[in-house]
Structure formats: C-alpha cells, structure tokens
C-alpha positions in Angstrom: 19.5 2.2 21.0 16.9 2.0 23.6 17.4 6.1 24.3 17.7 7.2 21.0 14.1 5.5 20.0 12.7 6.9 23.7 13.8 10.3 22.5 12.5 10.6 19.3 9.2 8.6 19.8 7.1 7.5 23.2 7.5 4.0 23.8 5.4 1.5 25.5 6.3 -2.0 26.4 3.5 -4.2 27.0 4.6 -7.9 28.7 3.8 -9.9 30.7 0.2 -9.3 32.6 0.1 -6.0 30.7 -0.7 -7.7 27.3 -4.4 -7.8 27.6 -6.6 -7.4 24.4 -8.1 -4.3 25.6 -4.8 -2.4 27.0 -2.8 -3.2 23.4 -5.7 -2.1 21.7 -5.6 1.0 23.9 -2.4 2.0 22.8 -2.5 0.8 19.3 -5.3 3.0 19.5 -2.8 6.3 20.5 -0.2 5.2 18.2 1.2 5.8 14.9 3.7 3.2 14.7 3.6 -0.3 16.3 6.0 -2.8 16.6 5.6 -6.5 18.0 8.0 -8.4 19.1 6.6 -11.8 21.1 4.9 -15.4 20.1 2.0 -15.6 17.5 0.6 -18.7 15.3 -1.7 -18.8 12.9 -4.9 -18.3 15.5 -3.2 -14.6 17.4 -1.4 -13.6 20.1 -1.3 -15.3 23.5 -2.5 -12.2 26.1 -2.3 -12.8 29.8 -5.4 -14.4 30.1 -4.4 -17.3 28.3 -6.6 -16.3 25.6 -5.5 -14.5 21.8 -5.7 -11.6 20.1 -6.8 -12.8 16.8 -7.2 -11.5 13.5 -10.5 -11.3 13.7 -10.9 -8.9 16.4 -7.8 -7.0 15.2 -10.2 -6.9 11.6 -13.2 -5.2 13.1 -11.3 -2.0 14.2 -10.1 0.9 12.2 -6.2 1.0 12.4 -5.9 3.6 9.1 -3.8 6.3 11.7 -1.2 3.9 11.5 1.7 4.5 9.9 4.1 1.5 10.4 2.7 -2.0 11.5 6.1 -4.2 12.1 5.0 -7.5 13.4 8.1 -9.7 14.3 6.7 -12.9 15.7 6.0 -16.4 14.6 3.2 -16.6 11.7 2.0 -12.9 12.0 2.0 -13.3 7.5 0.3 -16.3 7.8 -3.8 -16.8 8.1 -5.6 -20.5 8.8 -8.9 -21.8 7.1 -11.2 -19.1 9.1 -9.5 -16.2 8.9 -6.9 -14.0 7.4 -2.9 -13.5 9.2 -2.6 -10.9 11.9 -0.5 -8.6 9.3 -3.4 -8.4 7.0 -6.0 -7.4 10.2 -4.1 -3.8 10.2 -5.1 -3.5 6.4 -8.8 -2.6 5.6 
C-alpha cells in the first residue's frame, strides 16, 4: 500500500523530533491532502517540544488549498470550553 500511495502522491512522514509546529505547518502548507495518524485530546497535538499544536493556532492560518483533512487520532472532533476541535481549525 505504502508504494502505491508514494506513487501517485508525495508523502511525508513527520514523527518523532520532526513534529514541530512550524515544520507540520510547513508542509501542510505545500499540501493538498493531509492525513494524521498519532495522539491528540481535546487541547492539540503533542509536538516534540512537549508542547501542542492547538486549534487555535491551526484557526489563525488559511488551509482553503486543502483538499482532504483526515485526522485519525484521539478527540481531533472534539473542542473544550476555550476553543473549537482540531477538525474544525481546517474549516474557516
């Protein structure tokens, strides 16, 4: 599956010390389709520097060039009392 996916569409794997806000922002930035697969709760997603992406930073972007957002993780559908989820950040 792996190869058919790398040869119809340029894939980047962010993990580990790569998942920093700035360098998934980067390529969410130079992509059309993004899907997430890794641990989120109703505050973001835990980067590298023990920090999260949070909705709110995800909100003050413009993510319209995407085409598919697929967020498989742990409360990406759901927001808290100070924000809304991480699935509804891509959405303006």
């Amino acid at each position: 599956v792996k190869q058919i996916l790398e040869n119809k569409f340029e894939v980047k794997i962010l993990k580990d010390a790569m998942l920093t806000e700035l360098r998934f922002i980067e390529e969410v930035s130079r992509s059309a389709y993004i899907h997430y697969v890794g641990h989120s709760d109703s505050f973001g997603i835990p980067l590298v520097t023990k920090s999260k992406l949070t909705a709110e930073s995800l909100q003050r972007r413009n993510f319209s060039h995407l085409k598919i957002v697929f967020l498989n993780s742990c409360e990406s559908a759901l927001g808290n009392s100070f924000s809304v989820s991480l699935a509804e950040s891509f959405f303006k």
